[in-house]
Each structure stands twice: as C-alpha cells, then as structure tokens.
PQR file of N, CA, C, O and H, with PARSE charges and radii, in Angstrom:
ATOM      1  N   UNK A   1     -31.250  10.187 -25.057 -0.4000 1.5000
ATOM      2  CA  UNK A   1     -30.663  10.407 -23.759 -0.0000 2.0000
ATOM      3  C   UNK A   1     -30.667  11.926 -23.518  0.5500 1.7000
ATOM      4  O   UNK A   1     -30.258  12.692 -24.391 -0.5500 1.4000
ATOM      5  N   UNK A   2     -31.195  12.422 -22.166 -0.4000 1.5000
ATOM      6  CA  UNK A   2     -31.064  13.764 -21.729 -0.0000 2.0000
ATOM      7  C   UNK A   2     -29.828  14.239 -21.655  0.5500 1.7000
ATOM      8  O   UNK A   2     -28.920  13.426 -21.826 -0.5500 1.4000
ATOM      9  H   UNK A   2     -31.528  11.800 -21.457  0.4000 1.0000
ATOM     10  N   UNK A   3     -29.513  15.545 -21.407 -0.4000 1.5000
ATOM     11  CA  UNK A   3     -28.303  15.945 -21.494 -0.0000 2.0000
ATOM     12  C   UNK A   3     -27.809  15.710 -19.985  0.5500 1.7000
ATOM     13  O   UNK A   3     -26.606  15.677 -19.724 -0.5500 1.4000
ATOM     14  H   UNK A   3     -30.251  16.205 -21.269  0.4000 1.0000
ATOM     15  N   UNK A   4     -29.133  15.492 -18.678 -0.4000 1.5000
ATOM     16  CA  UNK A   4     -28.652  15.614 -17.398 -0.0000 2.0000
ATOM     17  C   UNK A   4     -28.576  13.686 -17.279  0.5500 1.7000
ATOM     18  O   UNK A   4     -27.994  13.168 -16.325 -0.5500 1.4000
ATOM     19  H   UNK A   4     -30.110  15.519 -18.890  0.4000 1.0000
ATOM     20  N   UNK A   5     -29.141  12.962 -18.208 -0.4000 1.5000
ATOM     21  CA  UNK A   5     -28.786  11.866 -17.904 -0.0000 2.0000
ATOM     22  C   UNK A   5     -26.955  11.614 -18.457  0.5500 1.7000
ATOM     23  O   UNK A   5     -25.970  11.076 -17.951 -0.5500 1.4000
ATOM     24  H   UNK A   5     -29.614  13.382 -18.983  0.4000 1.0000
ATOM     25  N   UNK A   6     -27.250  12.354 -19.763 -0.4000 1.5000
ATOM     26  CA  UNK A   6     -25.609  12.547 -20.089 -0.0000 2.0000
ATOM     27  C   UNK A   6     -24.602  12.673 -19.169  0.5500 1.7000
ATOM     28  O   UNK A   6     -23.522  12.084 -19.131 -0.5500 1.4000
ATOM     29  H   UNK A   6     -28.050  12.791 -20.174  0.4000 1.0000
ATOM     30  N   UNK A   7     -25.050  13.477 -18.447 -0.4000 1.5000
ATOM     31  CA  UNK A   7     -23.748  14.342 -17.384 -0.0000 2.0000
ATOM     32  C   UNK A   7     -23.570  13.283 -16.140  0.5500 1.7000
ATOM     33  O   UNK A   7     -22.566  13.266 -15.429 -0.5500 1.4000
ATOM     34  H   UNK A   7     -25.928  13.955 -18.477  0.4000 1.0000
ATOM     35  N   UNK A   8     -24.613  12.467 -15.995 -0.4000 1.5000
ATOM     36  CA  UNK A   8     -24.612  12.054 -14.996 -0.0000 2.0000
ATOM     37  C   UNK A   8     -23.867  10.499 -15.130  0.5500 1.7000
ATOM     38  O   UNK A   8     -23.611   9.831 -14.128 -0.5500 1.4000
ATOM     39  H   UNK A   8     -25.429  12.481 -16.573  0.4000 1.0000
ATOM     40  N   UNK A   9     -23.542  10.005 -16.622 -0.4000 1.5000
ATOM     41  CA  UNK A   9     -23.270   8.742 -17.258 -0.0000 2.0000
ATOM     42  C   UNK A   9     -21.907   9.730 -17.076  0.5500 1.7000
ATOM     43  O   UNK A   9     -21.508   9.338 -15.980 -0.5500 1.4000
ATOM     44  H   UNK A   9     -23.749  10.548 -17.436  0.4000 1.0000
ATOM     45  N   UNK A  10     -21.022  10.711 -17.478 -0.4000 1.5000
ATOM     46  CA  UNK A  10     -20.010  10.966 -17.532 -0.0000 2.0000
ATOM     47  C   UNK A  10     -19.599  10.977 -16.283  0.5500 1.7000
ATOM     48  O   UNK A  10     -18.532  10.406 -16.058 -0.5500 1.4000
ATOM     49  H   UNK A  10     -21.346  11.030 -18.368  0.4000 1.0000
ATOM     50  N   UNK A  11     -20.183  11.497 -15.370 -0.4000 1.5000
ATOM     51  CA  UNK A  11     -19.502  11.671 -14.360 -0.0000 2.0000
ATOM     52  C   UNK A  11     -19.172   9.940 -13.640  0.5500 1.7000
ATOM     53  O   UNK A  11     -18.076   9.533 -13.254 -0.5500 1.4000
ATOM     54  H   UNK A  11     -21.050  11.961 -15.553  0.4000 1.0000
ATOM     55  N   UNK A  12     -20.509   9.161 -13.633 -0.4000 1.5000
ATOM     56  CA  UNK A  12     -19.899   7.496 -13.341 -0.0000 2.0000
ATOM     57  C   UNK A  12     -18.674   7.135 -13.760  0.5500 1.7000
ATOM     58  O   UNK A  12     -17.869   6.578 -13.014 -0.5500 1.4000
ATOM     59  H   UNK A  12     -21.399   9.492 -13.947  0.4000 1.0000
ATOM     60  N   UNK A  13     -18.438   7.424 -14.984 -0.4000 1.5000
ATOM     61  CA  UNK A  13     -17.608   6.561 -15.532 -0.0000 2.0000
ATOM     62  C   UNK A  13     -16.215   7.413 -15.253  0.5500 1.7000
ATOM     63  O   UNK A  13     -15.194   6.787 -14.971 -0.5500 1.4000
ATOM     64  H   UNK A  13     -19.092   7.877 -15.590  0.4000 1.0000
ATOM     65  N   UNK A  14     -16.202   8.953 -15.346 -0.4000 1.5000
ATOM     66  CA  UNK A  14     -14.486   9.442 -14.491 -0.0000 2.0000
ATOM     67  C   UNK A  14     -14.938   9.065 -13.403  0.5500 1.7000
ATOM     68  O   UNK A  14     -14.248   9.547 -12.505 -0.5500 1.4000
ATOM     69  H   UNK A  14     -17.032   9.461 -15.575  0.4000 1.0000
ATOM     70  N   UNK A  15     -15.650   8.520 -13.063 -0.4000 1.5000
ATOM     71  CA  UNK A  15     -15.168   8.497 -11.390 -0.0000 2.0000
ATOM     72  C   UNK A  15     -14.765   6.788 -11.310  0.5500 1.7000
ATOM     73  O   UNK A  15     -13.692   6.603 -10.735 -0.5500 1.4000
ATOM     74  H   UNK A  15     -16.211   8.128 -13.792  0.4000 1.0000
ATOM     75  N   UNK A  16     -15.235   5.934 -11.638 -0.4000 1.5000
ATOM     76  CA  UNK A  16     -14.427   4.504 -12.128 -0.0000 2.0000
ATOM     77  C   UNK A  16     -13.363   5.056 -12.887  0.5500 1.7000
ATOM     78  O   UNK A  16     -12.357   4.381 -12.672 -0.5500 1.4000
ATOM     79  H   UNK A  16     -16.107   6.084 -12.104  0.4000 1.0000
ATOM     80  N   UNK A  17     -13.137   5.982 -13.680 -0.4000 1.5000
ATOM     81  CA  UNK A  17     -11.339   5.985 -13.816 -0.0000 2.0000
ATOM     82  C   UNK A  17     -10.500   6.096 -13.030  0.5500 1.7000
ATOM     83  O   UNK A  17      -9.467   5.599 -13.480 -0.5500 1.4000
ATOM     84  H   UNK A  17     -13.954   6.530 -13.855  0.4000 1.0000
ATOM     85  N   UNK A  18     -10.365   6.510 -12.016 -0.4000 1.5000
ATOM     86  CA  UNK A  18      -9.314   6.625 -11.305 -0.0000 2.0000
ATOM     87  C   UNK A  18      -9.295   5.674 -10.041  0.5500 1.7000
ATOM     88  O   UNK A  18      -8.709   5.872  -8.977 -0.5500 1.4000
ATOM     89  H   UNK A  18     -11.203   6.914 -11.650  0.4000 1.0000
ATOM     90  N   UNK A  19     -10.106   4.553 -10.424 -0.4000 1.5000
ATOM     91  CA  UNK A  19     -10.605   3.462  -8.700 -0.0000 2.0000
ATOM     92  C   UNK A  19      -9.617   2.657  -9.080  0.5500 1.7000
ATOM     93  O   UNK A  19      -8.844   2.271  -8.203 -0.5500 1.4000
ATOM     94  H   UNK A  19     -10.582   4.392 -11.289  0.4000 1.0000
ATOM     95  N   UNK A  20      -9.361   2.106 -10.831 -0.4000 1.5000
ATOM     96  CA  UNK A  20      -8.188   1.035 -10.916 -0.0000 2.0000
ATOM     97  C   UNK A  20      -7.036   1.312 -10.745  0.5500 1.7000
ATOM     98  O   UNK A  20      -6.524   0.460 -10.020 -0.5500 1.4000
ATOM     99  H   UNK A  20      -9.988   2.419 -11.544  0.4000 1.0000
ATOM    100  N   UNK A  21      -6.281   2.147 -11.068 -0.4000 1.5000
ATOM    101  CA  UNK A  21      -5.384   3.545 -10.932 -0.0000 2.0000
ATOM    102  C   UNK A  21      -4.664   3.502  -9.504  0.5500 1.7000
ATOM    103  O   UNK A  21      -3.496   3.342  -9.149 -0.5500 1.4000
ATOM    104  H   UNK A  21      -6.697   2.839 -11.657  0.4000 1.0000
ATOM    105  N   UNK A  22      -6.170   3.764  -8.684 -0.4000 1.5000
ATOM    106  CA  UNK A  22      -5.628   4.045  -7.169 -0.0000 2.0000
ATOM    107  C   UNK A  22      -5.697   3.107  -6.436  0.5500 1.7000
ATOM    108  O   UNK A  22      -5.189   3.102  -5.314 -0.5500 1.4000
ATOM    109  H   UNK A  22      -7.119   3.894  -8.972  0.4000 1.0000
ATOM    110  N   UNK A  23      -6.300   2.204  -6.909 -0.4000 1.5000
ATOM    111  CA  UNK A  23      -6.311   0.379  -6.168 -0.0000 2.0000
ATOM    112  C   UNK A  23      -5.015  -0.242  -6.882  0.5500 1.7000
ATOM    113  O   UNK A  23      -4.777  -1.336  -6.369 -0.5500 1.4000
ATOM    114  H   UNK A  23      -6.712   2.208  -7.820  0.4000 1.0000
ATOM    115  N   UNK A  24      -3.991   0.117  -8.006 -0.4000 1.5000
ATOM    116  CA  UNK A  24      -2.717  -0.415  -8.371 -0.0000 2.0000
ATOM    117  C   UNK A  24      -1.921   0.222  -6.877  0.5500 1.7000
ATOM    118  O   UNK A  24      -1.435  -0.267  -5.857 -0.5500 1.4000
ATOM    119  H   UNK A  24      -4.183   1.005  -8.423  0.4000 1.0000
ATOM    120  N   UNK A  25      -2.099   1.397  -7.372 -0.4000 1.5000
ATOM    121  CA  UNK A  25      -0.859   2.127  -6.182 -0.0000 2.0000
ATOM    122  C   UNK A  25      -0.831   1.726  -4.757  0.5500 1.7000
ATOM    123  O   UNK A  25       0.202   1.513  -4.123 -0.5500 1.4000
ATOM    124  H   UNK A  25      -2.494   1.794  -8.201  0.4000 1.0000
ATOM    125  N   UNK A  26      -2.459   1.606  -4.136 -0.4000 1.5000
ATOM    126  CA  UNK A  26      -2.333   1.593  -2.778 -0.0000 2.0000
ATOM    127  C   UNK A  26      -1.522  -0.522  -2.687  0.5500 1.7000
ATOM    128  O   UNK A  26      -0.827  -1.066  -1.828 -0.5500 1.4000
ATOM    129  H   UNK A  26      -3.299   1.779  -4.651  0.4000 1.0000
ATOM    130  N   UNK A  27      -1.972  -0.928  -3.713 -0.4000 1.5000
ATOM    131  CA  UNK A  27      -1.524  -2.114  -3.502 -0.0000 2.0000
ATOM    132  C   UNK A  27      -0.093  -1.959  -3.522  0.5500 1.7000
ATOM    133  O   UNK A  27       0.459  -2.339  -2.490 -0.5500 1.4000
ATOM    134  H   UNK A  27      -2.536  -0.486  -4.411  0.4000 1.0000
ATOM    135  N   UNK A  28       0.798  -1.410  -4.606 -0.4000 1.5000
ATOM    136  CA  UNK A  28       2.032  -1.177  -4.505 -0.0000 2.0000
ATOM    137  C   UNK A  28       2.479  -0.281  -3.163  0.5500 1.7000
ATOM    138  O   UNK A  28       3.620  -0.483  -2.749 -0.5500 1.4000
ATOM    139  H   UNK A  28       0.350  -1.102  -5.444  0.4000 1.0000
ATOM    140  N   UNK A  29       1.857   0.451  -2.636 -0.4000 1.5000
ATOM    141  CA  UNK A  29       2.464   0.741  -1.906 -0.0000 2.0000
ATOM    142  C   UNK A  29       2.503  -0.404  -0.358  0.5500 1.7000
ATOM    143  O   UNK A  29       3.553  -0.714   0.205 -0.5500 1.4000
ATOM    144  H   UNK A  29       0.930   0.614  -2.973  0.4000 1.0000
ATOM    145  N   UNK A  30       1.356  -0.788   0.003 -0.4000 1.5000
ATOM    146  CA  UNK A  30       1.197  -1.760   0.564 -0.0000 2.0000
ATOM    147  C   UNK A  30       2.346  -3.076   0.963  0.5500 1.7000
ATOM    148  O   UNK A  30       2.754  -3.656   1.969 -0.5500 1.4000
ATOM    149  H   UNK A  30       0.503  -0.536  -0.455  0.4000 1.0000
ATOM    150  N   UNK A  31       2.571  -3.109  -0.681 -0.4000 1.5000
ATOM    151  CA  UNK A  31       3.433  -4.009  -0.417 -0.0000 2.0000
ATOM    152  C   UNK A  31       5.147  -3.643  -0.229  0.5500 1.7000
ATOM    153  O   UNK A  31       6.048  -4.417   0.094 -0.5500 1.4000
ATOM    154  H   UNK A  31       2.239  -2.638  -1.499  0.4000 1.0000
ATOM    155  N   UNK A  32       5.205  -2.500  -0.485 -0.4000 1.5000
ATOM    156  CA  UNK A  32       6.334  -1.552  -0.041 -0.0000 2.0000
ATOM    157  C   UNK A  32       6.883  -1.869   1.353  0.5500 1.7000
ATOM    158  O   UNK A  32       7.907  -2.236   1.928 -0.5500 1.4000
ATOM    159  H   UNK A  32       4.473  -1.871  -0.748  0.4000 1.0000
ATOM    160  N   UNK A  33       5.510  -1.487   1.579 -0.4000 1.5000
ATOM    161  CA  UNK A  33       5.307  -1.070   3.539 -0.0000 2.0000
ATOM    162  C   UNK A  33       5.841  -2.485   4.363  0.5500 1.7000
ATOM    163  O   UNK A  33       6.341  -2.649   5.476 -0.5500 1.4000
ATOM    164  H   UNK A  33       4.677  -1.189   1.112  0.4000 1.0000
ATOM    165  N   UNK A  34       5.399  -3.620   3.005 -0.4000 1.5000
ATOM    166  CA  UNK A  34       5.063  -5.204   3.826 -0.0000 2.0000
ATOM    167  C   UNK A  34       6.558  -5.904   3.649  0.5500 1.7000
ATOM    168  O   UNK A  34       7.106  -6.772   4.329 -0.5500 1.4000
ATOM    169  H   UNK A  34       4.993  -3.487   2.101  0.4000 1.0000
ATOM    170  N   UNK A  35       6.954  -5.264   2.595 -0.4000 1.5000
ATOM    171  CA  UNK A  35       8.840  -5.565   2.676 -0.0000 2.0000
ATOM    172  C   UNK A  35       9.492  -4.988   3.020  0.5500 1.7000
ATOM    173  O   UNK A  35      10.610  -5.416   2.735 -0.5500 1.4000
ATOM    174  H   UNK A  35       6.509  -4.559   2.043  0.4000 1.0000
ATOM    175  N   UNK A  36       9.535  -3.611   3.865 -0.4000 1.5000
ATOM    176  CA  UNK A  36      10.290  -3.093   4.433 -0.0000 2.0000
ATOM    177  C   UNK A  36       9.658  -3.877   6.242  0.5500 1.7000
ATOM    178  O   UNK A  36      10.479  -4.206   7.099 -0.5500 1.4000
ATOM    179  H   UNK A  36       8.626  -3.263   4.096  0.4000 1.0000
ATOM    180  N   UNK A  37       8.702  -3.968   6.370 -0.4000 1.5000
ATOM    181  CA  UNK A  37       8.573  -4.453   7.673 -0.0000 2.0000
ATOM    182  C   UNK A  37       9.313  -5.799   7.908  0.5500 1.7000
ATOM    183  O   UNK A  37       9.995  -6.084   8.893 -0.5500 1.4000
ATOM    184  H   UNK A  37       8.036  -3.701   5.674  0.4000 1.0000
ATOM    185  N   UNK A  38       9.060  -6.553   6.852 -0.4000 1.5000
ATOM    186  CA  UNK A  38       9.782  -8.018   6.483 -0.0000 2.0000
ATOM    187  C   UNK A  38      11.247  -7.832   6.654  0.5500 1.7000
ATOM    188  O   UNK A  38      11.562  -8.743   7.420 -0.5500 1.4000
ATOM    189  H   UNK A  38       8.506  -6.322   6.052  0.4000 1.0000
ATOM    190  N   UNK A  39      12.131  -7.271   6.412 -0.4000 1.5000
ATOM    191  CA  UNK A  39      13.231  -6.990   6.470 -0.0000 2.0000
ATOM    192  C   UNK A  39      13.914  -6.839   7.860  0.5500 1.7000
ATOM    193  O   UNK A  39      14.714  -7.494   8.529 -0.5500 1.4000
ATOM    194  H   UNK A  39      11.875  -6.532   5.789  0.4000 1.0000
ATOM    195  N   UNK A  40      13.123  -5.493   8.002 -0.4000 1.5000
ATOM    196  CA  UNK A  40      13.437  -5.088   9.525 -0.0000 2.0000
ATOM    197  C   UNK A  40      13.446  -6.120  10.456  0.5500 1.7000
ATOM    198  O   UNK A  40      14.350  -6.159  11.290 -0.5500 1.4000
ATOM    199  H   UNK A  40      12.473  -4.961   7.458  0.4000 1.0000
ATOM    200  N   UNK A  41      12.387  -7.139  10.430 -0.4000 1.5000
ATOM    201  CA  UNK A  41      12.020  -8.312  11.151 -0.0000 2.0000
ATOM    202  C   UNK A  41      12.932  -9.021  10.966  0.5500 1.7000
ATOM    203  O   UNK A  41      13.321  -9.686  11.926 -0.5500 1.4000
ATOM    204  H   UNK A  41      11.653  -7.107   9.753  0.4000 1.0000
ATOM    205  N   UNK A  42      13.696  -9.165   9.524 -0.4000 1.5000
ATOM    206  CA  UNK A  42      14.411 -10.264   9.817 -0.0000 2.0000
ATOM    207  C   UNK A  42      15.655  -9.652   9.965  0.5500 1.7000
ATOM    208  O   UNK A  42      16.374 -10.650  10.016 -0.5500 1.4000
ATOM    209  H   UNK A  42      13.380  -8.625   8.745  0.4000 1.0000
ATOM    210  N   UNK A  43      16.425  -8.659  10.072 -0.4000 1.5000
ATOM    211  CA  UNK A  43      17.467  -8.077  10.342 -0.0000 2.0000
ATOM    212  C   UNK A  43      17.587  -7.786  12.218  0.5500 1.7000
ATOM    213  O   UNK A  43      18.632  -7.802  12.868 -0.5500 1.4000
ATOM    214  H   UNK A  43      15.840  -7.849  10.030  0.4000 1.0000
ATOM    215  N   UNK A  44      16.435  -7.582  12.655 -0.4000 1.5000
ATOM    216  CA  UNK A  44      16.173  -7.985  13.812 -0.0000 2.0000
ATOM    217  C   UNK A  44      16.148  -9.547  14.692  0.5500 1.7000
ATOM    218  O   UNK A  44      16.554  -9.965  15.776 -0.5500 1.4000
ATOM    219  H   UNK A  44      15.586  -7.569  12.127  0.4000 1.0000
ATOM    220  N   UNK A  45      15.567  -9.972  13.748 -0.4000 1.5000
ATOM    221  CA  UNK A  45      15.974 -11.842  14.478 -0.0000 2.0000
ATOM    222  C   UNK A  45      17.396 -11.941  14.418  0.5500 1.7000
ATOM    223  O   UNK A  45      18.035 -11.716  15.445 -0.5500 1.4000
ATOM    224  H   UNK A  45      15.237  -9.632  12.867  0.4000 1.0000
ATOM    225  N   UNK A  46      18.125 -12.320  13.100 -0.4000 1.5000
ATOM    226  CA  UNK A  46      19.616 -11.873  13.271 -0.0000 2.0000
ATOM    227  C   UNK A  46      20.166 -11.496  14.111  0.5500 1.7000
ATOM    228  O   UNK A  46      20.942 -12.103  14.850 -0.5500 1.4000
ATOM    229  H   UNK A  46      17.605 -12.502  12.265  0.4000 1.0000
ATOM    230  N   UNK A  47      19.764 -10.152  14.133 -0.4000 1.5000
ATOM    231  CA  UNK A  47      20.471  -9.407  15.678 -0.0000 2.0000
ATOM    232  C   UNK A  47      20.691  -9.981  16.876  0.5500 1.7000
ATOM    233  O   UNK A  47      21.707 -10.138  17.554 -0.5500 1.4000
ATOM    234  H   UNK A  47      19.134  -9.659  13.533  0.4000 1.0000
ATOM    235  N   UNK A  48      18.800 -10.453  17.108 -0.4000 1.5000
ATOM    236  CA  UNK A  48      19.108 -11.052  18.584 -0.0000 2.0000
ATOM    237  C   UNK A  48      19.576 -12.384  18.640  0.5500 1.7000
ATOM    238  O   UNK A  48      19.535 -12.960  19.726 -0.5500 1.4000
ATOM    239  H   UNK A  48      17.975 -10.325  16.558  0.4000 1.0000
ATOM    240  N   UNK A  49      20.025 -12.980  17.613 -0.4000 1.5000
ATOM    241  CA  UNK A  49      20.482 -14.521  17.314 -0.0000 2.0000
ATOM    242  C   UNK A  49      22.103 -14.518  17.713  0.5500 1.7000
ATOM    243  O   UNK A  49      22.680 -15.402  18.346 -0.5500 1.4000
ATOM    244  H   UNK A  49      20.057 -12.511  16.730  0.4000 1.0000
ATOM    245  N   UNK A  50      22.773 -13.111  17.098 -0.4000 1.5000
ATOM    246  CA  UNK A  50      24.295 -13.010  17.063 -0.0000 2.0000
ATOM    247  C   UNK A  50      24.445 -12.732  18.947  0.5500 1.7000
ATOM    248  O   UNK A  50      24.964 -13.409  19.835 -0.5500 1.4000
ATOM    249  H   UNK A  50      22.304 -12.393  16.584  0.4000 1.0000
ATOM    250  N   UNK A  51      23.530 -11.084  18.949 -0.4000 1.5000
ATOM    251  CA  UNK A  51      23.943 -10.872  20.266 -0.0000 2.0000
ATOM    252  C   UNK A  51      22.840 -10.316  21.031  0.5500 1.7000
ATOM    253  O   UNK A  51      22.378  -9.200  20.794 -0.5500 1.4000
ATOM    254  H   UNK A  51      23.108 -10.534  18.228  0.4000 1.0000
ATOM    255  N   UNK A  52      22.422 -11.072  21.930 -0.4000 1.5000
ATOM    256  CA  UNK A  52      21.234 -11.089  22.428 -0.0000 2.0000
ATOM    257  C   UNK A  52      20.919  -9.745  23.551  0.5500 1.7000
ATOM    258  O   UNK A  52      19.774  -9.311  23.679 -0.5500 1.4000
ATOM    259  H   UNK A  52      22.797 -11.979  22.122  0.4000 1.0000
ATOM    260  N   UNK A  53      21.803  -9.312  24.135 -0.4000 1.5000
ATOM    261  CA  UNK A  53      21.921  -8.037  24.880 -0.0000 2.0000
ATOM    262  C   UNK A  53      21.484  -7.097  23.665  0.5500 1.7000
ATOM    263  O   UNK A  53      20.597  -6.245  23.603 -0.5500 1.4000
ATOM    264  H   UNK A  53      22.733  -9.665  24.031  0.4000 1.0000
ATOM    265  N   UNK A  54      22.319  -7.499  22.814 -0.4000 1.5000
ATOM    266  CA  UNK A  54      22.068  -5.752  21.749 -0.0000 2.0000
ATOM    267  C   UNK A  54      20.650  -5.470  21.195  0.5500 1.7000
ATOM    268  O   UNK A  54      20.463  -4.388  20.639 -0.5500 1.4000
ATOM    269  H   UNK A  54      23.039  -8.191  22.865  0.4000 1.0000
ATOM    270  N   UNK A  55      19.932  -6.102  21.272 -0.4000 1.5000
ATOM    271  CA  UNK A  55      18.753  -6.300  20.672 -0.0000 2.0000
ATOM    272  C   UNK A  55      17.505  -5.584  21.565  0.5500 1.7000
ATOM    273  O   UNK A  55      16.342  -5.297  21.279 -0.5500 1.4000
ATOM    274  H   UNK A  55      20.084  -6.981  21.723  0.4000 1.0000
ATOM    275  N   UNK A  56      18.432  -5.420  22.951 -0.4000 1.5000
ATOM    276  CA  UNK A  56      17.339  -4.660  23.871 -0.0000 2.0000
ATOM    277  C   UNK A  56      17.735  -2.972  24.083  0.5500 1.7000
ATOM    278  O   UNK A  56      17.529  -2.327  25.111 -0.5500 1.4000
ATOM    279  H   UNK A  56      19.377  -5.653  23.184  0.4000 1.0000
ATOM    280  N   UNK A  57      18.266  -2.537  22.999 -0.4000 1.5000
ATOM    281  CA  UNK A  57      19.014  -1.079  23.340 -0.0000 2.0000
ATOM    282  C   UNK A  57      17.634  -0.144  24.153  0.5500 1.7000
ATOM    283  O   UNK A  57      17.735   0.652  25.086 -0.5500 1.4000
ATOM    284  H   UNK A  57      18.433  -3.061  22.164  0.4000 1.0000
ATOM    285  N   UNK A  58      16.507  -0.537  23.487 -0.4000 1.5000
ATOM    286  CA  UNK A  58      15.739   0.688  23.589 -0.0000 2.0000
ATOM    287  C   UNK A  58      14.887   0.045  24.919  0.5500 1.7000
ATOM    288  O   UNK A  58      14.014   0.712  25.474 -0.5500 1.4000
ATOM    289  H   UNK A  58      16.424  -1.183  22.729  0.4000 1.0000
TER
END
C-alpha cells in the first residue's frame, strides 16, 4: 500500500468516525425537540378544554 493510498484509507475511516456519533445526537436531540412540542400540545388542549377564551390570548 502507498503512503497516499494510506492517507487516503485514514482519512475514510475518521471521517466515518464521527457520522455514528453525530447521527446518536441529532437523533437525541430530535427527540428532545419532539417532546417538548408534545407537551406544549398537550398542555395546550387542556387549556382550551378548561377555558376556552384563554387559549386565544395571542
């Protein structure tokens, strides 16, 4: 193996290190995003269930 085929096998493979890494996080964060929206939604139905005026403040 050349030394530029070398460099070029190293560089593939850090660069697949950090794809599983950053495909955990964006998923965690994702789903962050997807239970705080979930929430809001349902703290909002609530709302307009108790009192239906209040629900239109904005």
């Amino acid at each position: 193996m050349s030394s530029g085929q070398h460099s070029a096998l190293v560089e593939l493979s850090s660069l697949h290190g950090w794809v599983g890494p950053a495909a955990i996080v964006a998923g965690v964060l994702l789903l962050i995003v997807a239970l705080f929206r979930r929430t809001r939604a349902t703290l909002a139905k609530k709302r307009r269930a108790t009192r239906p005026s209040a629900a239109e403040w904005w």
